[in-house]
C-alpha positions in Angstrom: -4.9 -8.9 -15.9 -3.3 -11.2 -13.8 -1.1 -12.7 -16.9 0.2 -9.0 -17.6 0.7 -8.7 -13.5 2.8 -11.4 -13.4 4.5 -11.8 -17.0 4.1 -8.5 -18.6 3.0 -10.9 -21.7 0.1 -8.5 -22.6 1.5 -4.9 -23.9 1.8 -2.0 -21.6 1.1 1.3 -23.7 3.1 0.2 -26.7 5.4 -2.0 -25.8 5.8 -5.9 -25.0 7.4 -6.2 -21.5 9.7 -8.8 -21.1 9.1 -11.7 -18.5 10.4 -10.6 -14.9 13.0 -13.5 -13.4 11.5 -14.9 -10.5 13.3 -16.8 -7.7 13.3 -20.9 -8.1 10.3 -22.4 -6.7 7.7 -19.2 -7.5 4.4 -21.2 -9.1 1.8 -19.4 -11.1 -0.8 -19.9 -8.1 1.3 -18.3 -5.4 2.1 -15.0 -7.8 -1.8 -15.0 -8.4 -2.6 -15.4 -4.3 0.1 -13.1 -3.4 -1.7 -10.6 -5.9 -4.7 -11.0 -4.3 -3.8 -9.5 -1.2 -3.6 -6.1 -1.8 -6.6 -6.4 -4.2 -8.9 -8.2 -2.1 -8.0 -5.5 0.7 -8.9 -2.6 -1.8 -11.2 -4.0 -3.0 -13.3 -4.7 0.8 -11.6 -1.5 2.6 -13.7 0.5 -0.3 -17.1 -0.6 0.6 -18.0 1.1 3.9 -15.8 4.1 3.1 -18.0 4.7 -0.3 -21.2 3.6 1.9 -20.8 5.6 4.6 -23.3 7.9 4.4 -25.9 4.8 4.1 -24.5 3.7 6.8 -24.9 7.3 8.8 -28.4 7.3 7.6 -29.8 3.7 8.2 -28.1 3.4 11.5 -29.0 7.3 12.9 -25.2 8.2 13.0 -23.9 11.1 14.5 -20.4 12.6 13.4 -18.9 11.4 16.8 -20.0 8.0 15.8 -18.7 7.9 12.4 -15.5 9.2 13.4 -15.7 6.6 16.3 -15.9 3.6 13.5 -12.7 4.8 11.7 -10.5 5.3 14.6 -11.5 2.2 15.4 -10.1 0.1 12.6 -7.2 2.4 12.7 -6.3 2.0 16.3 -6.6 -1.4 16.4 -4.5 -1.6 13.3 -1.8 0.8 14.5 -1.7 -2.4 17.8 -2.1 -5.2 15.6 0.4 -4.2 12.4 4.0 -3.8 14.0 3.1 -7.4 15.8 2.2 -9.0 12.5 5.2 -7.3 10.5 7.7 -9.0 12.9 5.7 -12.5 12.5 6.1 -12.8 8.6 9.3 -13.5 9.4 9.4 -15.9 12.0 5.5 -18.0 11.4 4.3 -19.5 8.2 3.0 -16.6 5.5 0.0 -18.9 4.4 -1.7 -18.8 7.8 -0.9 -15.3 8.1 -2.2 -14.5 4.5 -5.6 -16.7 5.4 -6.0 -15.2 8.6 -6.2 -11.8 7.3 -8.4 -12.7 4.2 -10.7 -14.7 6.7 -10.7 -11.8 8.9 -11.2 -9.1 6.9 -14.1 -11.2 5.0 -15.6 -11.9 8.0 -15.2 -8.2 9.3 -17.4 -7.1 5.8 -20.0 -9.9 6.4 -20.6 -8.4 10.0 -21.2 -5.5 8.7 -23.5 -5.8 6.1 -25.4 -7.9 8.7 -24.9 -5.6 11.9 -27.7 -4.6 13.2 -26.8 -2.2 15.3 -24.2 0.7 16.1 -22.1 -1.8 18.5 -22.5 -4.9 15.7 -21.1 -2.5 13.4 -18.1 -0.7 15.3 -17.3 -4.8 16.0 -17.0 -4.9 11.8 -14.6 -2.0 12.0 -12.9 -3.3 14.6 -12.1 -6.9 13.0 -11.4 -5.2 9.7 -8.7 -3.5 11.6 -7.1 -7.0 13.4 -7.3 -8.6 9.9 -6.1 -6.4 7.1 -2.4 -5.7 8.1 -1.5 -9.6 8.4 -2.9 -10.2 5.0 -1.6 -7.2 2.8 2.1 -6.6 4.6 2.4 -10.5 4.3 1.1 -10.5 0.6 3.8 -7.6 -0.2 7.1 -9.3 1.0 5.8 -12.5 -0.7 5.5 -10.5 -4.1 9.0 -9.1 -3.3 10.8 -12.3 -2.3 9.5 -14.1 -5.2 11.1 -11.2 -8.0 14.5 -10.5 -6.1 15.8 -9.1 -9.7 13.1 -6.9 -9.8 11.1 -6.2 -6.7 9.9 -2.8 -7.5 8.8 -3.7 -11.0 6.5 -6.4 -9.1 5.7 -4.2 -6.5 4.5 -1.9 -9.3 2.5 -4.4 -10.5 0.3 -4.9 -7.4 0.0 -1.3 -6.7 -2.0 -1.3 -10.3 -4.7 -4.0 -9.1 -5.2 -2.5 -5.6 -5.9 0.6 -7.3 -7.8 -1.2 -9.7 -9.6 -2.6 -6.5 -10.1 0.6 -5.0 -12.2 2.0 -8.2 -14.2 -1.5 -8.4 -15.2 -0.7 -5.2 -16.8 2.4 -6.1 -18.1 0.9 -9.0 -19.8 -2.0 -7.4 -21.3 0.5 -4.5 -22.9 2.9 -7.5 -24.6 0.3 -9.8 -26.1 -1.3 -6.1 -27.6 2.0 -5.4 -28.5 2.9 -9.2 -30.4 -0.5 -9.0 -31.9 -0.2 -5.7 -30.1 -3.1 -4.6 -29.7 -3.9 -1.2 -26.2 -3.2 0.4 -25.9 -5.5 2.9 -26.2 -8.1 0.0 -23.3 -6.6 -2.0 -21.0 -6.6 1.7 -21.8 -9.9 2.7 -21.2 -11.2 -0.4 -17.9 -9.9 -1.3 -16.9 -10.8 2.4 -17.8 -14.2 1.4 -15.7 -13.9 -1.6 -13.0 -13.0 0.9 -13.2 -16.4 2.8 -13.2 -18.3 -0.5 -9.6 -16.6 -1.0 -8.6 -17.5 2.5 -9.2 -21.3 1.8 -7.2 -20.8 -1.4 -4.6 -19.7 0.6 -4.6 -22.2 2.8 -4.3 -24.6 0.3 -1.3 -22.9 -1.6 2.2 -24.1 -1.5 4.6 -21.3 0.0 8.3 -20.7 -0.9 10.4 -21.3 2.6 11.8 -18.2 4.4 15.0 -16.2 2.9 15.6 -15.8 6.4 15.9 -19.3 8.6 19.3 -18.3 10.6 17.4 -18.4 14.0 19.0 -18.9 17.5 18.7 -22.3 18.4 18.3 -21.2 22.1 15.7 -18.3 22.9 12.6 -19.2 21.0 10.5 -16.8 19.0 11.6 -13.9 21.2 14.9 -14.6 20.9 14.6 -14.1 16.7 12.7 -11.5 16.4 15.3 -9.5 18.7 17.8 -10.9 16.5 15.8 -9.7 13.2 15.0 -5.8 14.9 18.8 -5.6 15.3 19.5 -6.7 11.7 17.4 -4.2 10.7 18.6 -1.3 12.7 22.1 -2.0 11.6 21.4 -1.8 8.5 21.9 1.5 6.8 20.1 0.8 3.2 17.4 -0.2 5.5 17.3 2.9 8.4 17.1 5.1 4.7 14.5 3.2 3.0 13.0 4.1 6.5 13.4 7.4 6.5 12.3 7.4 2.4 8.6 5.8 3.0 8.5 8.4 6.7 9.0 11.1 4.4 6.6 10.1 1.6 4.1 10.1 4.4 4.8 13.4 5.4 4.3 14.4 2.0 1.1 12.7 1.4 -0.6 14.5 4.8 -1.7 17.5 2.4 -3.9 15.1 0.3 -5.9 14.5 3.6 -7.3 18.2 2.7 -6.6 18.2 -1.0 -10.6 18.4 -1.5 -11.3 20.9 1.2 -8.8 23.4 -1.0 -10.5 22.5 -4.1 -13.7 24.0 -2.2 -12.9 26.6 -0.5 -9.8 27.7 -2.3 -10.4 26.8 -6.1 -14.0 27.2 -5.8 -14.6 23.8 -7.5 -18.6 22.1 -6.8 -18.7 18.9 -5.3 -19.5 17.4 -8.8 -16.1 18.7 -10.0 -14.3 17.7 -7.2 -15.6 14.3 -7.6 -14.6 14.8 -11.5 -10.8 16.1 -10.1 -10.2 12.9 -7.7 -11.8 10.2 -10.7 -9.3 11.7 -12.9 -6.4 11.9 -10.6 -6.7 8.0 -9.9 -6.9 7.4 -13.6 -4.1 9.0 -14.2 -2.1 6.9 -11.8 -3.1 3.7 -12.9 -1.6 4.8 -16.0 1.6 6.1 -14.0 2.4 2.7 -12.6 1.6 1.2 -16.1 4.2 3.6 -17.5 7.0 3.0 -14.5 6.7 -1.0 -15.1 8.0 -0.1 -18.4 10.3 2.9 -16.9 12.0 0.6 -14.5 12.8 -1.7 -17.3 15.1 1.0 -18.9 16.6 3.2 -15.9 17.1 2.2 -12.1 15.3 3.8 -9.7 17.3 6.6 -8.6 16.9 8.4 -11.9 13.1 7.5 -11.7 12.8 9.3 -8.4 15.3 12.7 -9.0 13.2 13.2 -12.2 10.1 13.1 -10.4 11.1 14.7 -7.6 12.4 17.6 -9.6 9.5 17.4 -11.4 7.0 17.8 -8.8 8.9 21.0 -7.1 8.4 22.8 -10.9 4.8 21.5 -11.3 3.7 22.0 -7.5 3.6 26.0 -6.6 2.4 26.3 -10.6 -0.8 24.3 -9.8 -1.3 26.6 -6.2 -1.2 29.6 -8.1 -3.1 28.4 -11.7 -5.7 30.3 -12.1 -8.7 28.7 -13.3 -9.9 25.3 -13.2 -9.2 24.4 -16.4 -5.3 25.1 -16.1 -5.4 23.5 -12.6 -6.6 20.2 -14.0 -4.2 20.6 -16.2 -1.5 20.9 -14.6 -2.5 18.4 -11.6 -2.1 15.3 -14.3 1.9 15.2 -14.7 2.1 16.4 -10.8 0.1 12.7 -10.4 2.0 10.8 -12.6 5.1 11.6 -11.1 3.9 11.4 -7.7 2.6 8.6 -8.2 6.3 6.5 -8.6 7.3 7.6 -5.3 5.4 4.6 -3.3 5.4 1.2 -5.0 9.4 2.3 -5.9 9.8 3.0 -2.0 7.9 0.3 -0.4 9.3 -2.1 -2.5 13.1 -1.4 -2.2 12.6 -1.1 1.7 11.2 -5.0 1.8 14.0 -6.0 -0.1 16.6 -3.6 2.3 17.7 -6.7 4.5 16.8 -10.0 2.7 14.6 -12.2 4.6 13.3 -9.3 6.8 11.4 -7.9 4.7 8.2 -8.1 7.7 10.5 -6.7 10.2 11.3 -3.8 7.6 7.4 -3.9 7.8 7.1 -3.4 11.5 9.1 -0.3 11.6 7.3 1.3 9.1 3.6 0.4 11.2 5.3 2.1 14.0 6.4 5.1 12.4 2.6 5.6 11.0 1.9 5.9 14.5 3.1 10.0 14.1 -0.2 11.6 13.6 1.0 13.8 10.2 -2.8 14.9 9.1 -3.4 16.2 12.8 -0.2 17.8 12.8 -0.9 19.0 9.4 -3.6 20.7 10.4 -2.7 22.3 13.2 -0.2 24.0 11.0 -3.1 24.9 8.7 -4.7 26.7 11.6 -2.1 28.8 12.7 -0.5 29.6 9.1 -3.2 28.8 6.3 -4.4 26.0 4.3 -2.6 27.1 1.2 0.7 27.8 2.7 0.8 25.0 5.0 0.4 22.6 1.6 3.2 24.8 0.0 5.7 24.7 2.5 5.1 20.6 3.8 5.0 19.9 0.1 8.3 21.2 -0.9 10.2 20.5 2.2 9.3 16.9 2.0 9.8 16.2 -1.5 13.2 18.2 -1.0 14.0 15.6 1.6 12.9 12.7 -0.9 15.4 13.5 -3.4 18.0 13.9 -1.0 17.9 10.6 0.6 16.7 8.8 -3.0 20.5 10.7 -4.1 21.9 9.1 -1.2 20.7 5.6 -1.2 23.1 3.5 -3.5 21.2 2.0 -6.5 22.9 -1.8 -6.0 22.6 -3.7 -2.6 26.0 -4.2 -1.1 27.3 -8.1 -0.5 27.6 -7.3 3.1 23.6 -7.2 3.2 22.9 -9.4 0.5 24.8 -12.2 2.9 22.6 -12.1 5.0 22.1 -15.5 5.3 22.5 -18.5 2.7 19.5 -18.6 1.8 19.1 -14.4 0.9 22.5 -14.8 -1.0 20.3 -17.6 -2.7 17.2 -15.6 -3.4 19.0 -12.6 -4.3 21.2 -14.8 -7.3 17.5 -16.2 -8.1 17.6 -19.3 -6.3 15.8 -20.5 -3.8 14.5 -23.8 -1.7 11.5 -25.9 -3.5 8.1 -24.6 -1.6 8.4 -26.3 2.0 5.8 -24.0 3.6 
């Protein structure tokens, strides 16, 4: 897997892909760690979310206290994220990287050992410190080592962290089919997680695109240099807006299985079926856009989609049926699908060398809480129209600004600095890091 990840040497639906150019430097090992990231995030993120109602059982939860554990993590992300985005481009990426595997292997070892409510709102807690630092640094790794093609890599991960989501489910089942115990199954993938960390550590690291810091000011000084890079930047303040957008579009999913429920009238067995095939279908999505991104650039990859999903979309509101609305909930997937890895890649690569301040911005702008807003717009409309109308609008948007955005990086932003104009012709410094 990792060989077709980071080659394309093993065929993608029919076809042989073609080996991506990387920048100079780029070893086998630090594709493979960078890889791991987003994987190894998926992959540990999955567990309590799939064991949670274990976990509400064996500890005596109530719903306050379940909630309590995931606004937790995410609070303490939403503090921690921004902070780490801006150091991936000032600190060295390998501690970062090993900090977050160690933390968020440490986090899953706690627990499957807590023994208590408090031990385990600690777990949630260090999950939250740990997991921004190691997948945000992983991603602009991935995207500085393929300048040439850094959505085609980015592509690339997003298959294995999906892959790592659905492992995660996996591994939960068989436990519970076996009667296995799952503290055994969390503490040992968190160990897993610290045996990554020390291959991190012990991985060679490309030097910064970015290394044009003030001589005078210190740390401070450069990161206030890199947020103003940033904010000049047009490509970048669009890519910006892009991935806000996206987001906005994504808030209906939050309810997508309370309107198969109430509104479809689907069980809970085929609303289980509904979600297994709608993340199959994606992995296949990004398969096909590796391939897709090989033959058209990304603007044309997003228009058809978008177009696409505005068709598809009020169709799949109003099927009638269930049979039609799985149907017809496959290509509205696999179009939908494109929108992020295309997105999140070209915003890393907006400003070269910034690529963690780029990150920052973004971890701010998740601050907006879109599902809360989305559902109060739910309650004082409906559940239906409220999906219609935040659907359409946003997707609208999308198209407009993917229209907008120019398709080839300008030299203005490409020069950067040396070493971007370096990266971004496929050179770079041996590793130094």
């Amino acid at each position: 897997m990792l060989e077709y990840l980071a080659y394309g040497k093993m065929i993608s639906l029919r076809d042989k892909i073609e080996p991506l150019p990387r920048a100079k430097g780029i070893t086998d090992r630090l594709v493979a760690v960078a890889f791991g990231g987003r994987f190894m995030d998926e992959l540990l993120s999955g567990l309590p979310v799939v064991l949670m109602p274990t976990l509400r059982t064996y500890f005596g939860l109530s719903y306050s206290q379940v909630g309590l554990l995931g606004l937790t993590m995410s609070y303490v992300a939403a503090v921690v994220e921004p902070v780490a985005g801006l150091l991936i481009d000032i600190w060295k990426r390998r501690w970062l990287m090993a900090f977050g595997a160690a933390g968020i292997g440490l986090a899953t070892v706690v627990m499957g050992i807590a023994p208590t409510f408090a031990i385990l709102l600690l777990g949630f807690a260090l999950y939250g410190l740990a997991s921004g630092p190691l997948a945000h640094t992983a991603d602009v790794v991935l995207v500085e080592a393929y300048p040439k093609a850094p959505d085609r890599i980015f592509t690339r991960a997003t298959v294995l962290d999906t892959i790592g989501a659905l492992l995660s489910s996996l591994l939960v089942s068989v436990t519970i089919i076996l009667r296995l115990e799952w503290r055994w199954l969390m503490v040992s993938l968190g160990i897993s997680s610290l045996i990554y960390a020390a291959i991190i550590v012990t991985t060679r690291f490309p030097s910064r695109q970015n290394k044009s810091q003030p001589a005078r000011g210190g740390s401070g000084h450069a990161v206030w240099a890199n947020l103003r890079s940033v904010i000049k930047s047009k490509r970048a303040l669009s890519w910006l807006l892009f991935m806000f957008v996206f987001a906005v579009a994504e808030a209906p999913f939050t309810f997508l299985t309370i309107w198969l429920r109430e509104e479809a009238g689907m069980s809970q067995a085929l609303i289980g079926l509904y979600i297994a095939v709608e993340m199959a279908v994606s992995i296949i999505s990004l398969i096909y856009l590796d391939r897709w991104l090989a033959r058209s650039n990304f603007r044309r990859i997003l228009l058809f989609a978008g177009v696409g999903v505005l068709i598809l979309y009020p169709l799949w509101l109003l099927a009638p049926g269930i049979i039609l609305r799985f149907a017809l909930s496959i290509p509205i997937v696999f179009l939908f699908t494109v929108f992020w890895p295309i997105g999140r890649a070209q915003s890393l690569r907006s400003v070269p060398g910034l690529g963690g301040t780029v990150t920052a911005f973004q971890s701010l702008l998740a601050l907006v809480p879109l599902p809360l807003l989305f559902g109060l717009l739910a309650e004082s409309t409906s559940l239906t129209s409220a999906m219609f109308w935040v659907t359409m609008a946003s997707v609208l948007v999308l198209i407009l600004v993917s229209y907008l955005i120019p398709t080839r990086m300008p030299e203005a932003e490409i020069g950067l600095s040396a070493e971007g104009q370096d990266l971004a012709n496929g050179k770079q410094d041996e590793p130094v890091d």
